[in-house]
N, C-alpha and C positions, 0 to 999 in steps of 0.2 A: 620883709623890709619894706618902709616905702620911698615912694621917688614921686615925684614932681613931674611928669612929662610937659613937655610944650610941644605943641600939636604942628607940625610943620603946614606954614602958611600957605593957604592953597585959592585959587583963582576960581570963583565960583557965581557961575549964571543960568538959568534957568530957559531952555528951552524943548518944546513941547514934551515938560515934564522929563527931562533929561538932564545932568547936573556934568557941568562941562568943567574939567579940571586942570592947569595946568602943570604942570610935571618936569622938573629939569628944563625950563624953558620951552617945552613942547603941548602944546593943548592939544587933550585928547577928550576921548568920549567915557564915560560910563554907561554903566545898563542902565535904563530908569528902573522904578521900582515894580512895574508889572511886568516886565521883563527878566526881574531877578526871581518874582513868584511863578512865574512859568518855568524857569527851570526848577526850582525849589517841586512844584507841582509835578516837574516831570520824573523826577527823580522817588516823589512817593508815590509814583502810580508803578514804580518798576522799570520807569525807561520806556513808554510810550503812552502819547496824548492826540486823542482826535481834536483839531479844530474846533468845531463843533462845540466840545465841552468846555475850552477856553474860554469861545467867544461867549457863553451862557455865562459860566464862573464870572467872569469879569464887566459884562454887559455892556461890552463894547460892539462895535461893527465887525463883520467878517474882513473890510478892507483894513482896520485898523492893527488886527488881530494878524492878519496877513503877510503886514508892513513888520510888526514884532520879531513873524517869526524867520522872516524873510533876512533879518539885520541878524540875527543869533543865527541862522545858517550862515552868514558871512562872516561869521568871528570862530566858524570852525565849534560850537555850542550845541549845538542841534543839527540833525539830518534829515532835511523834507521828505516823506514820506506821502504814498496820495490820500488824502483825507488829515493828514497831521503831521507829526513828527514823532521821532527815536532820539534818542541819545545815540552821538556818533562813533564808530567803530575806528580806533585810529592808531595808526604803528608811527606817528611822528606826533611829536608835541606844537601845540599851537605855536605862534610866531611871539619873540620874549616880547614885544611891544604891544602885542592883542594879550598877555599873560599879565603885564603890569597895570591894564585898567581894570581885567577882570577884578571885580568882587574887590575892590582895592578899599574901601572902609572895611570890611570885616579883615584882611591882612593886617589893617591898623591895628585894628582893636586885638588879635593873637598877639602882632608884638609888642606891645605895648604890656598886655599881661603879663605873657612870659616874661618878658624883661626883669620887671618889678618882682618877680620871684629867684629873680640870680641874685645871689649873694656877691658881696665884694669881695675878690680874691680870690673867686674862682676861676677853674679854665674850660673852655666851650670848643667842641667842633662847631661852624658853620657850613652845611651844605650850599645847593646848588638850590635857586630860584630864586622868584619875584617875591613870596613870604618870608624869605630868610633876608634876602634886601631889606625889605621893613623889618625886620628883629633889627639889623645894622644901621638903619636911623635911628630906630628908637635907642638903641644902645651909646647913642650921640650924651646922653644924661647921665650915664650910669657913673658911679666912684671909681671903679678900676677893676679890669679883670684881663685874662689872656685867651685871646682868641685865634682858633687854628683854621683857615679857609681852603676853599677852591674857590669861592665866587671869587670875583673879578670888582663885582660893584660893591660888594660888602666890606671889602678889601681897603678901597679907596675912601668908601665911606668913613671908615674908622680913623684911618688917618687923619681926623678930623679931632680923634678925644685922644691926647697925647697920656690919657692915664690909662690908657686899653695898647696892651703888646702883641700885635699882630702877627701871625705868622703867614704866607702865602704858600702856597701848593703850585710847585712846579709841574709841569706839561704840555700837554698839546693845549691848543689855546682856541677852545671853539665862538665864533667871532658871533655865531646868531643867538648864542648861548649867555657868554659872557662871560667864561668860566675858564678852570681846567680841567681836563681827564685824561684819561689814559696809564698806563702800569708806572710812571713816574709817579702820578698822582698820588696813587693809590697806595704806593712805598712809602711816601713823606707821610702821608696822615697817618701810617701803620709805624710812625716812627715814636708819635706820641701816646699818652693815656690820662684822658682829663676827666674832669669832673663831669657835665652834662655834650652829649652827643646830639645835635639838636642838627635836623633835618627834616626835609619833604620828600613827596613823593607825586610821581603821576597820577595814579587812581587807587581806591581802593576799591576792591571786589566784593562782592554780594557776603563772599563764606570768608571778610577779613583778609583778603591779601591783599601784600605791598606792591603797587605794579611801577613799571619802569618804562619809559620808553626804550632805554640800549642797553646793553649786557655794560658798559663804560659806565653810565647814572647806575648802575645796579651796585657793581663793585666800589662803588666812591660808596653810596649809604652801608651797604655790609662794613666797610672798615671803620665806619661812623661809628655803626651796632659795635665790632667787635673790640675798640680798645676805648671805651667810656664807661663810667659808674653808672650810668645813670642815661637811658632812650628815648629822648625827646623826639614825636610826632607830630611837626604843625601842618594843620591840611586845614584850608576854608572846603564849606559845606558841598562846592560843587564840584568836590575830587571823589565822593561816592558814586560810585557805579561808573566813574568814569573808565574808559580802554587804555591800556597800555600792556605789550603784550608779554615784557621780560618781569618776573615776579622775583620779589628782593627778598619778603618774609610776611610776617602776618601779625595784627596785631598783637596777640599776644606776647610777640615777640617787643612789646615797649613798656616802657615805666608809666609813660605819660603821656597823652594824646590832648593838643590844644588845638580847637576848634571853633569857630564862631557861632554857630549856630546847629544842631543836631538833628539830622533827617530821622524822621520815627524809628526806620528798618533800620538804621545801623544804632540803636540804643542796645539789641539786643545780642548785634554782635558783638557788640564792645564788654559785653556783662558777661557773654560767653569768655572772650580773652580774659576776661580779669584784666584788664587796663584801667588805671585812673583817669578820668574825663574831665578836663576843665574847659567849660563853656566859656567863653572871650566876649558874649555880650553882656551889654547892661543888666546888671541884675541876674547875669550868670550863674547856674549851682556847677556845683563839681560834685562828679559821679565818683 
């Protein structure tokens, strides 16, 4: 089917090569764009990058390169190491306010895809995150469908298209989160059984596992997996190889994996899963 999106209006200025955004009334930052190629970089090298080969790659100064990487170890992205960085080891999920700038164009562009592939008169789980927030703006267009939540912003946001029937998921109500979990939760979602199950996750693993920050995000996606047609996977490209240490399931375990852009190494485990791959950028193929 198609749809018409209208791009939510965004506030935009240009300093040193940095695209400043404002947000629900709050001006935040994005990564600029060598900033987004350093992790992009760090991630095909394995998870770690000497200095050195940055500041060559991109022919900048070592104090510029410095400053880079200096701001991505302060958003919790990267872990300074002497001579470079690693990809960081982490049993908590960044902060939801450092989560909703990251990588916030290619979030666009996922939901905005997926959207336009829902049918009208379908019914949808929405998980937990910043990606799935953006699926619930973009979904601000759609003709009508039934949507079952925990989020909290996806929730409200709907509220917005009186032709979309919200349900909410009672529980504990985690405040830095924005959401709900807990075995209440987790009952109410298990109560339904809809057409597409559509969630994220923390990281995925080198050999394809779903990782989680807490055994609570764990059991919300398994109930997501276990009463839908159909296993929606949205992840932007910098949840490869990322840490999380409660493991939910593994590719192979989804229908469909929507992604904005494809790290080399995870092309081949996705061809191992037998999963369907749909690229979210311009010009996008689907595997």
């Amino acid at each position: 089917m198609s749809q018409n999106f209208h791009k939510k209006q965004t506030k935009v200025s240009y300093e040193a090569n940095m695209v400043s955004y404002e947000i629900f009334g709050t001006e935040v930052m994005q990564l600029s764009d060598r900033q987004q190629l350093i992790l992009k970089r760090l991630r095909d090298e394995g998870g770690t990058i000497s200095s050195s080969v940055l500041t060559d790659s991109f022919d900048v100064s070592v104090q510029t390169i410095r400053k880079d990487l200096n701001d991505l170890s302060d958003l919790g992205l990267v872990k300074r190491v002497h001579g470079g960085i690693t990809l960081p080891i982490q049993s908590r999920n960044l902060s939801f306010q450092n989560r909703q700038i990251i990588n916030y164009e290619a979030k666009e562009m996922i939901a905005h895809r997926l959207v336009n592939d829902l049918p009208e008169g379908a019914s949808i789980f929405l998980g937990i995150g910043t990606t799935l927030q953006k699926i619930a703006e973009a979904l601000l267009v759609h003709p009508g469908l039934t949507v079952v939540t925990n989020n909290l912003n996806a929730a409200l946001i709907l509220c917005r298209n009186e032709r979309i029937d919200t349900y909410l998921a009672g529980g504990k109500m985690r405040a830095s989160d924005q959401d709900t979990m807990g075995e209440e939760t987790t009952r109410y979602l298990q109560k339904f059984q809809v057409n597409y199950g559509i969630f994220g996750v923390g990281g995925i693993g080198s050999d394809g596992s779903l990782r989680d920050f807490s055994p609570e995000e764990s059991h919300v996606s398994c109930a997501i997996m276990e009463n839908c047609d159909q296993r929606i996977l949205v992840a932007d490209r910098q949840k490869y190889l990322r840490s999380a240490p409660v493991r939910t399931g593994y590719l192979k375990d989804i229908d469909r994996f929507y992604i904005d852009e494809f790290p080399e190494a995870l092309t081949a485990v996705c061809k191992r899963a037998n999963v369907k791959v749909i690229s979210c950028k311009p010009n996008g193929d689907d595997e």
